[in-house]
C-alpha positions as CSV (number, residue, x, y, z in Angstrom):
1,X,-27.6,-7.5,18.5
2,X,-25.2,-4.8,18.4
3,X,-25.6,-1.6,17.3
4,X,-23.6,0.6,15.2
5,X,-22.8,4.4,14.8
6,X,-21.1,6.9,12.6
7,X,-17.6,7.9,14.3
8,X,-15.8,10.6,12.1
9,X,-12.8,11.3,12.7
10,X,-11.9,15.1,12.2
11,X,-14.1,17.4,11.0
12,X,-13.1,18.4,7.5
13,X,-15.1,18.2,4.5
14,X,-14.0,16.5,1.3
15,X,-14.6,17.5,-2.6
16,X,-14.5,14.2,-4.9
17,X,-13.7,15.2,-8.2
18,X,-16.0,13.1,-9.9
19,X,-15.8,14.0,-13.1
20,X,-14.6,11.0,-14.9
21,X,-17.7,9.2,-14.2
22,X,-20.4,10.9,-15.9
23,X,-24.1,9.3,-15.7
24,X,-27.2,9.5,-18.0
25,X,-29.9,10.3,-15.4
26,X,-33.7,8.6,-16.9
27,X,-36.6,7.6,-14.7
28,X,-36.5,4.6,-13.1
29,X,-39.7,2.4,-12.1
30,X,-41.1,3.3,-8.8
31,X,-39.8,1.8,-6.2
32,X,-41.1,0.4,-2.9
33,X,-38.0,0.3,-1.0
34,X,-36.4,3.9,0.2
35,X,-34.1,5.3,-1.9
36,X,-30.9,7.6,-0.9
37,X,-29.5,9.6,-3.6
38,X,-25.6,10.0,-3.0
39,X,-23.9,13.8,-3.0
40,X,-20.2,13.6,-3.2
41,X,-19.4,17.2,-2.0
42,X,-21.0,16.4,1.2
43,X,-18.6,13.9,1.9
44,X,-16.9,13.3,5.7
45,X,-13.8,12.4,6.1
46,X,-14.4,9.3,8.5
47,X,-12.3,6.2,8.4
48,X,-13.6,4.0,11.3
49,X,-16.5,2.9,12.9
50,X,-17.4,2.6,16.6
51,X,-19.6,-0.5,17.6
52,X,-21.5,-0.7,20.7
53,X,-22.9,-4.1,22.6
54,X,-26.0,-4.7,23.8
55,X,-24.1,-3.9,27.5
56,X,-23.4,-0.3,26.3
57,X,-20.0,-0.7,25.9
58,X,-17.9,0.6,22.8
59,X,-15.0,-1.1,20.4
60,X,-14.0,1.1,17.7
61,X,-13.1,-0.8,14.4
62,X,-10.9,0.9,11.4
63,X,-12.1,0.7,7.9
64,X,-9.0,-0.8,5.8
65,X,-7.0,0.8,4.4
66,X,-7.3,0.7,0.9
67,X,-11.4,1.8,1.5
68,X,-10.0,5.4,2.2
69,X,-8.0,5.3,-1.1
70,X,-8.8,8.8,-3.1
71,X,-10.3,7.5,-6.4
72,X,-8.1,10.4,-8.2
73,X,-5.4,8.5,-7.5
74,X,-7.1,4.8,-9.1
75,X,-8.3,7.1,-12.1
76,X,-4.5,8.1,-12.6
77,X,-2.9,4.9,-12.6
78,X,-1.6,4.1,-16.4
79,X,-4.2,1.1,-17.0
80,X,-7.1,3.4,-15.8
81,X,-6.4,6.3,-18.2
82,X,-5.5,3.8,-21.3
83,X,-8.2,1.4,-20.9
84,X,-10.9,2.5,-18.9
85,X,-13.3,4.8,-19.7
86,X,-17.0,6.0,-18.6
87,X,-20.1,4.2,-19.5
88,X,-22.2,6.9,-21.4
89,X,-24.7,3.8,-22.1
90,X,-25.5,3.8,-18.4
91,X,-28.9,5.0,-17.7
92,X,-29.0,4.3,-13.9
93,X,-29.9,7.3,-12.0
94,X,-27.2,7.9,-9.1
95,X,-29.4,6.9,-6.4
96,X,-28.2,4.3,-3.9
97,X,-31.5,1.7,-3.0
98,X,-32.3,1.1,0.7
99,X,-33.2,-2.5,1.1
100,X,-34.9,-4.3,4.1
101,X,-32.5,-6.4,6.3
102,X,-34.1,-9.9,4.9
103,X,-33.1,-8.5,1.3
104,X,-29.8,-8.1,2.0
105,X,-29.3,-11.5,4.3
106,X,-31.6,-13.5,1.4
107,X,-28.6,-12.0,-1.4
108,X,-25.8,-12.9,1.0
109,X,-27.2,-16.3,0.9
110,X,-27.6,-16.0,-3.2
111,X,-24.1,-15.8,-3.3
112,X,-22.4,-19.4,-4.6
113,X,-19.5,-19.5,-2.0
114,X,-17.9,-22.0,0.1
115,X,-17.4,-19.4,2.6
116,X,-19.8,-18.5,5.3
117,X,-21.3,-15.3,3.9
118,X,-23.4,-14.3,6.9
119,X,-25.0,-10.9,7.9
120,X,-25.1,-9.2,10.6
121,X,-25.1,-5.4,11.7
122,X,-21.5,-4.7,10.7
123,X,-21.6,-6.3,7.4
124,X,-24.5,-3.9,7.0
125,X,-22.4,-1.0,7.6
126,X,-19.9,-2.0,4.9
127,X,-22.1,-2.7,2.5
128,X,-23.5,1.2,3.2
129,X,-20.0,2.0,2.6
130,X,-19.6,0.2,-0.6
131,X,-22.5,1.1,-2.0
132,X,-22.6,4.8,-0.5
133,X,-19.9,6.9,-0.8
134,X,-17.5,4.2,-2.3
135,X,-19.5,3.8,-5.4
136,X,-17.6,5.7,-7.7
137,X,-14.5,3.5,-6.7
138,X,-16.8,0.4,-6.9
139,X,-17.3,1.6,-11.0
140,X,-13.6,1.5,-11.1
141,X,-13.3,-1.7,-9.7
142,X,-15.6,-3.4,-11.7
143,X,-14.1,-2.2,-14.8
144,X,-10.3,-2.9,-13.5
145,X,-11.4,-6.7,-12.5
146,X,-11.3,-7.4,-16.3
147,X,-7.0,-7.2,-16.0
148,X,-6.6,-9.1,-12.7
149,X,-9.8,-11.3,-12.0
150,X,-8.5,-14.1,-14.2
151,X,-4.7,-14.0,-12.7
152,X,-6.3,-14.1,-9.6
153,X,-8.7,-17.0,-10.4
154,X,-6.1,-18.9,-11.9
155,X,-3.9,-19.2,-8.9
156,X,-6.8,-19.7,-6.2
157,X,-8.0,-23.0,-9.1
158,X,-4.3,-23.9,-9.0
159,X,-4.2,-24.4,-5.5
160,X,-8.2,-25.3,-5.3
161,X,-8.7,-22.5,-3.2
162,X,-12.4,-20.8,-2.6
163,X,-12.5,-18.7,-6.0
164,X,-14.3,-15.9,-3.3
165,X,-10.7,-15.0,-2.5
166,X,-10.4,-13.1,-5.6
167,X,-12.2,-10.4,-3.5
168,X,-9.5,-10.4,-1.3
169,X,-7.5,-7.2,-2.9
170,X,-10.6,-4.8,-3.3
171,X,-10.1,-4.5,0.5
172,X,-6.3,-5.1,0.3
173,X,-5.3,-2.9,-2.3
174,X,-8.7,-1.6,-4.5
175,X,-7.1,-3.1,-6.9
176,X,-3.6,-0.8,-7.3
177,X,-0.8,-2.9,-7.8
178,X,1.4,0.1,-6.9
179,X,-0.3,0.3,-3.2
180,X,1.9,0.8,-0.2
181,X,0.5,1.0,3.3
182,X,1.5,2.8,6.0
183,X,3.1,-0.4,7.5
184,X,4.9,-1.5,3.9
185,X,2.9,-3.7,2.7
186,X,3.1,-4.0,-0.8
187,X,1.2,-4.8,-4.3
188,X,-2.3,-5.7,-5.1
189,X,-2.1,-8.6,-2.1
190,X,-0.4,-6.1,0.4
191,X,2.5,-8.6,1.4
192,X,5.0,-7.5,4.2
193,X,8.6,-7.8,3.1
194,X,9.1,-11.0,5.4
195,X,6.0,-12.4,4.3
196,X,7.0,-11.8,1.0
197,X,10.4,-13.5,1.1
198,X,9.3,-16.8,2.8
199,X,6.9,-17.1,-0.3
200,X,9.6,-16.5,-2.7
201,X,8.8,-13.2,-3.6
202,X,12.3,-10.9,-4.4
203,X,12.5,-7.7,-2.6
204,X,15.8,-5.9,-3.1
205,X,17.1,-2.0,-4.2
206,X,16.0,-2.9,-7.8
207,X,13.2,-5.3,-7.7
208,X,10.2,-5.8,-5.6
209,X,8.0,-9.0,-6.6
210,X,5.2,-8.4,-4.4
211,X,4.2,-5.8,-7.3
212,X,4.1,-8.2,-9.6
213,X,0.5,-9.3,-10.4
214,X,1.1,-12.7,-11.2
215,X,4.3,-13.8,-8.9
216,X,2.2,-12.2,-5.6
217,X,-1.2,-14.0,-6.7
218,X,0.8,-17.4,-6.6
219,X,2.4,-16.4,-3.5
220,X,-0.8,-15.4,-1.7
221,X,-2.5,-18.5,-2.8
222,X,-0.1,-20.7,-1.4
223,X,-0.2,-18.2,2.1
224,X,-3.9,-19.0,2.0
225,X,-3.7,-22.5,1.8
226,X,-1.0,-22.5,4.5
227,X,-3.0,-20.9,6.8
228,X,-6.0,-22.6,6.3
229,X,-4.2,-25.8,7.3
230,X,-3.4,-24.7,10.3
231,X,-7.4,-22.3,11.6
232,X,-9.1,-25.1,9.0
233,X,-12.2,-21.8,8.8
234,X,-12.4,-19.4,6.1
235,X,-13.2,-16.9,8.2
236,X,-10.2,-16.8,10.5
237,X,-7.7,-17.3,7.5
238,X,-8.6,-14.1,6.1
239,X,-8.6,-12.7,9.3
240,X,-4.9,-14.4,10.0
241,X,-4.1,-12.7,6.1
242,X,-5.1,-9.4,7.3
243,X,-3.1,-9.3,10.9
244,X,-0.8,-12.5,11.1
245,X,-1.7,-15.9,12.4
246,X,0.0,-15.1,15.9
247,X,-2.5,-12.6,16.3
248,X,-5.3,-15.2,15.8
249,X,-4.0,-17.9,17.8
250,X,-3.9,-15.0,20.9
251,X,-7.2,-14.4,20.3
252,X,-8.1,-17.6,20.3
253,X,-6.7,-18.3,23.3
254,X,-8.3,-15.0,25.0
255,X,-11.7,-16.4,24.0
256,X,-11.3,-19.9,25.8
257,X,-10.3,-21.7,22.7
258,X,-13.3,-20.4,20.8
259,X,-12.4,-20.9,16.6
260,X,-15.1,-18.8,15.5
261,X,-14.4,-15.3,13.8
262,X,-17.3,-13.5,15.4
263,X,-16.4,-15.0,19.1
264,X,-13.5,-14.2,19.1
265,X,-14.4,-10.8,17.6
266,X,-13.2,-8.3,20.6
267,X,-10.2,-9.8,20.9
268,X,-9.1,-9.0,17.5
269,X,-7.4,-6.2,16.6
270,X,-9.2,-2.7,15.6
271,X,-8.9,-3.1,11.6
272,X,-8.9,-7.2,11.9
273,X,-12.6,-6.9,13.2
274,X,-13.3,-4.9,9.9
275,X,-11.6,-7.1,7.7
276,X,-14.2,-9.8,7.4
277,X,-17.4,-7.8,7.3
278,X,-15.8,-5.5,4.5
279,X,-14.9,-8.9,2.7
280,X,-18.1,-10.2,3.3
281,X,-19.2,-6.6,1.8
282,X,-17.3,-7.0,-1.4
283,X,-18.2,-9.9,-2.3
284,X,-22.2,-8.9,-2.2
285,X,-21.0,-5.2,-4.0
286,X,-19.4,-7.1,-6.2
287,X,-22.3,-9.5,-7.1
288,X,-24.7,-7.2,-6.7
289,X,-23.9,-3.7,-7.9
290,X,-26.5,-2.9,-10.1
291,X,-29.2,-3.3,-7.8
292,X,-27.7,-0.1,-6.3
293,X,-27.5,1.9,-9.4
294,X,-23.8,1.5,-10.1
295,X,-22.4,1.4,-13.4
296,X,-19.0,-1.0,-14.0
297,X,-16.4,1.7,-15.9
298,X,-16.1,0.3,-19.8
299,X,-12.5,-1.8,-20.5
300,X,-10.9,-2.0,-23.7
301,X,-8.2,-5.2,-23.2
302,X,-4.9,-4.3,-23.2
303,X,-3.1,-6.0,-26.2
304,X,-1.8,-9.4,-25.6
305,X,1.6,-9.6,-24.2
306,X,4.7,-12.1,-23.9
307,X,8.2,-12.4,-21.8
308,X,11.6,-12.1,-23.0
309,X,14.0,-13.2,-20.3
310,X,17.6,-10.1,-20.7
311,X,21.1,-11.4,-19.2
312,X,22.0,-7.8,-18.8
313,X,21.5,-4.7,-16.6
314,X,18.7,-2.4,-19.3
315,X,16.9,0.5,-18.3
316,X,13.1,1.0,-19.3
317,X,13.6,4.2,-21.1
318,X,16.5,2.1,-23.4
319,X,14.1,-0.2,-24.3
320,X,10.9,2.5,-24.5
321,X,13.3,4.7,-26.8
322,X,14.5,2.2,-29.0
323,X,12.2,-0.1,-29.4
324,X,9.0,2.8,-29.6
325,X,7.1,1.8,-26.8
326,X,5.7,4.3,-24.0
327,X,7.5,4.7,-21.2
328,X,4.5,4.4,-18.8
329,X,2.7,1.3,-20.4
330,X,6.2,-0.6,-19.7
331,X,6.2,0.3,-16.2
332,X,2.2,-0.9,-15.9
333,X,4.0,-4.1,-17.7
334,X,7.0,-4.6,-15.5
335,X,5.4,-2.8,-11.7
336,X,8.3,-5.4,-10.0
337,X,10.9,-3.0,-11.2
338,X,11.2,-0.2,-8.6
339,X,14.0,2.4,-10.7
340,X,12.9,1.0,-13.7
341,X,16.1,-0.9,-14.0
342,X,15.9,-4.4,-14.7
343,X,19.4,-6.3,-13.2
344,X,20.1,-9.1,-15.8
345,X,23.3,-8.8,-15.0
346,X,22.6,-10.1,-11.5
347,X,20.6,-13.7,-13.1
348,X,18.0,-13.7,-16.3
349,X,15.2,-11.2,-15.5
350,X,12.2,-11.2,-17.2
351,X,10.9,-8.0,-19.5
352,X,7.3,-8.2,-20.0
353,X,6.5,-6.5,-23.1
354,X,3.4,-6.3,-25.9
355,X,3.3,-9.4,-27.9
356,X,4.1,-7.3,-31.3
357,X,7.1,-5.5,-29.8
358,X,8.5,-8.6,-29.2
359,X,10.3,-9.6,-32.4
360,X,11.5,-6.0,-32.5
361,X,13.0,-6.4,-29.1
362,X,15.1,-9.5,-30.1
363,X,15.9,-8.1,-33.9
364,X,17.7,-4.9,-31.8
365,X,18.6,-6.2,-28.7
366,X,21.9,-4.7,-29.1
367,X,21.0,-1.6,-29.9
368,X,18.8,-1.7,-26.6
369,X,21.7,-2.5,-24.6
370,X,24.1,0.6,-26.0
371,X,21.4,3.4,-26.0
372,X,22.7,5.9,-23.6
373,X,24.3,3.5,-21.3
374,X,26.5,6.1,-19.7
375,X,23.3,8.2,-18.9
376,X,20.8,5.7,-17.8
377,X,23.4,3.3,-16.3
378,X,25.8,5.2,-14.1
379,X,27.0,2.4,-11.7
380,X,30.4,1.9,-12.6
381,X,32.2,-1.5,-12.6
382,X,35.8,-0.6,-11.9
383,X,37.1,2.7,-11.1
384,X,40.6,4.6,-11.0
385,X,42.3,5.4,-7.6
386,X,43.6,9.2,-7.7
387,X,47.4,8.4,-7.4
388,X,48.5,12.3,-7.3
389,X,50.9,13.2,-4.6
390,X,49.2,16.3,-2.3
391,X,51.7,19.5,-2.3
392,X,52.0,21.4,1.0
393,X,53.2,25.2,1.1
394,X,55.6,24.5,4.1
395,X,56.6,28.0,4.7
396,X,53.1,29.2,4.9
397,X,52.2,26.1,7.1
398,X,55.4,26.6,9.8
399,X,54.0,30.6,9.4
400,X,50.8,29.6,10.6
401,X,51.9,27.2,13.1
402,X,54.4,29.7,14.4
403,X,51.3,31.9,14.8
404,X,48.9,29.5,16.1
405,X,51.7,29.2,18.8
406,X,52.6,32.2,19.3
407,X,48.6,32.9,20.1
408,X,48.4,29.8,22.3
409,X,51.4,30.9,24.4
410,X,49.4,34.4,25.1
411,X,46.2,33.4,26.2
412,X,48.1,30.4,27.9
413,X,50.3,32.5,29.7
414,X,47.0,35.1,30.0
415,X,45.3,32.1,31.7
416,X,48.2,31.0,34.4
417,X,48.2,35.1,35.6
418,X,44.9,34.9,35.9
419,X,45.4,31.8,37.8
420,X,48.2,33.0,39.7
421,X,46.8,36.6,41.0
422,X,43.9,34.6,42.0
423,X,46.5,32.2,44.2
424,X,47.8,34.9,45.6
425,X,44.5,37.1,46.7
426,X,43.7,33.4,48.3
427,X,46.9,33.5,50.4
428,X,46.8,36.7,51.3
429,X,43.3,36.3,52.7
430,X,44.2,33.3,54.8
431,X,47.3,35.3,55.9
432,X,45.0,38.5,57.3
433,X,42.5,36.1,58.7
434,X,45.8,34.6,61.1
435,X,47.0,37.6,61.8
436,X,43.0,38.7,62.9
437,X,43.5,35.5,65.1
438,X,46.2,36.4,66.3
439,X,45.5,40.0,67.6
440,X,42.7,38.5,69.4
């Protein structure tokens, strides 16, 4: 059994603002399990864990990324502000429960999944993390699954995928379609640019598709199913998701042709060896929140909404301004625009919008297309050559060169002096060191 410990990395203490997620405190029945109560200003800053065998010897795994996301930043995404809000109706103390091991491994085995959902010692320690000091972001997550669960759902039934995937972007992206990681990964399912092409996502100047919510959940279902053809286990498929397939096959190999996740488990790379157990954890956090006194955020449903396809270059703010929409809700519509121009020009583009805006889009399409064109779109399509003929001042250019000359000329004939006195001191030294000779 291994056996895990706490590895912070630096030493600097972090205040979460949590003011945003306010809770009624009321008794709760006693309990006969332990019971740590959670204090956000006491915080560490500590993004990785360090595991150590039953031989003594230490790996040290990363958390992923996206479980060191700052919650400010989830709590100011458009979506969040417009449609999320606190649950004052939640009368759960903010206490996180302390269950026996057999609690948690009987829950695991609650869960109705086609993918092994075993426990172990690091699973425990993600599931401390979820529930611990990530339980304010856990509230946010539960209320944000409400926009992307069913997209996600959809395309894991369309390709009859495990619907257990849809857990896949809390530890991808907690659920930001605007994420970028270090490495450039992209968009709720955190595709690379290259993986992102060769599933027919677009990524240009203008456009990047791997924000899209829908396009990227088709295009990660059919990655999933790709890769599970070729490990044929759940568990090395997300593993393959999280730090490429050639990865896994060399770790394969370096394990004697072992195909199981946890066997081939020090062979993986730091993060990948985290990337299971912290699925494995959000699955059960996400099952099984309230039993640790978290409370999902409240979600009003964003109006329904429709496509219009444009055959020309428009800005966001032409159709925000004309049509009376806010700027920000059509960026949270249309994330796949990167400078919120959308280039119709280039081939039909689609403009998500609210389903009543709509008609009013199509009634003053025109008037969308003229609104401060000049302004918004400055790329010009043909421009005029300046054809002017230069006029020199040749007096005042022969004046200068006659001066530049004259100048060079000085310290030229300065230099060969120099040059020359220096010759001659030479000569005249080997001439008195002859005549020394000589006289001898």
């Amino acid at each position: 059994m291994m056996k895990i410990k706490r590895h912070t990395v630096g030493s600097v203490n972090k205040v979460v603002k949590w003011s945003l997620l306010l809770y009624l405190f009321a008794f709760l029945p006693s309990f006969s399990i332990a019971q740590v109560k959670f204090n956000p200003d006491e915080v560490a800053d500590d993004d990785e864990i360090t595991v150590t065998d039953e031989q003594g010897r230490e790996e040290v795994i990363e958390f992923p990324e996206a479980m060191t996301y700052d919650l400010d930043s989830l709590l100011n995404l458009y979506m969040a502000k417009t449609y999320l809000d606190e649950n004052n109706d939640c009368n759960l103390r903010d206490i996180n429960p302390v269950y026996s091991k057999e609690e948690y491994m009987e829950r695991l085995s609650r869960i109705p999944s086609v993918m092994e959902m075993a426990y172990n010692d690091v699973v425990q320690k993600f599931i401390d993390r979820y529930s611990g000091r990530l339980r304010h972001s856990i509230s946010y997550m539960l209320g944000a699954s409400n926009f992307y669960m069913p997209i996600f759902e959809e395309a894991l039934e369309m390709y009859h995928l495990p619907l257990e995937l849809k857990y896949l972007p809390i530890i991808e992206s907690a659920l930001n379609p605007n994420a970028v990681s270090r490495v450039g990964a992209a968009g709720l399912w955190q595709f690379m640019i290259g993986t992102g092409k060769q599933y027919d996502l677009r990524v240009n100047s203008l456009v990047d598709e791997r924000r899209d919510p829908v396009k990227a959940s088709y295009a990660a279902a059919r990655y999933l199913s790709d890769l599970y053809k070729i490990f044929g286990d759940w568990n090395l498929v997300i593993a393959a998701y999280n730090c490429g397939p050639g990865n896994i096959s060399k770790a394969i190999h370096r394990s004697n042709g072992e195909k199981d996740y946890w066997q081939i488990y020090p062979y993986l790379p730091r993060e990948t060896r985290g990337y299971v157990p912290a699925f494995i954890a959000a699955n059960y956090i996400m099952t099984y929140y309230s039993q640790h006194n978290i409370c999902p955020m409240t979600t009003r449903l964003p109006a329904k909404t429709d496509t219009v396809m444009v055959n020309r270059s428009v800005h966001l703010e032409q159709v925000a301004a004309v049509v009376g929409i806010n700027i920000d809700l059509l960026r949270s519509l249309n994330p796949m625009y990167r400078r919120d121009i959308i280039p119709g020009n280039t081939e039909p583009m689609p403009l998500r919008l609210p389903l009543a805006e709509v008609s009013k889009f199509i009634d003053m399409e025109d008037s969308v297309y003229n609104y401060k064109t000049d302004e918004l779109l400055t790329k010009r399509i043909e421009v005029a050559v300046n054809d002017d003929v230069p006029t020199y001042y040749h007096k005042s250019k022969r004046y200068s060169r006659g001066k530049r000359g004259a100048r060079y000329g000085k310290h030229r004939a300065a230099r060969g002096g120099k040059r020359h006195a220096a010759s001659r001191k030479k000569s005249s030294g080997r001439k008195s060191r002859k005549s020394t000779r000589r006289r001898r």
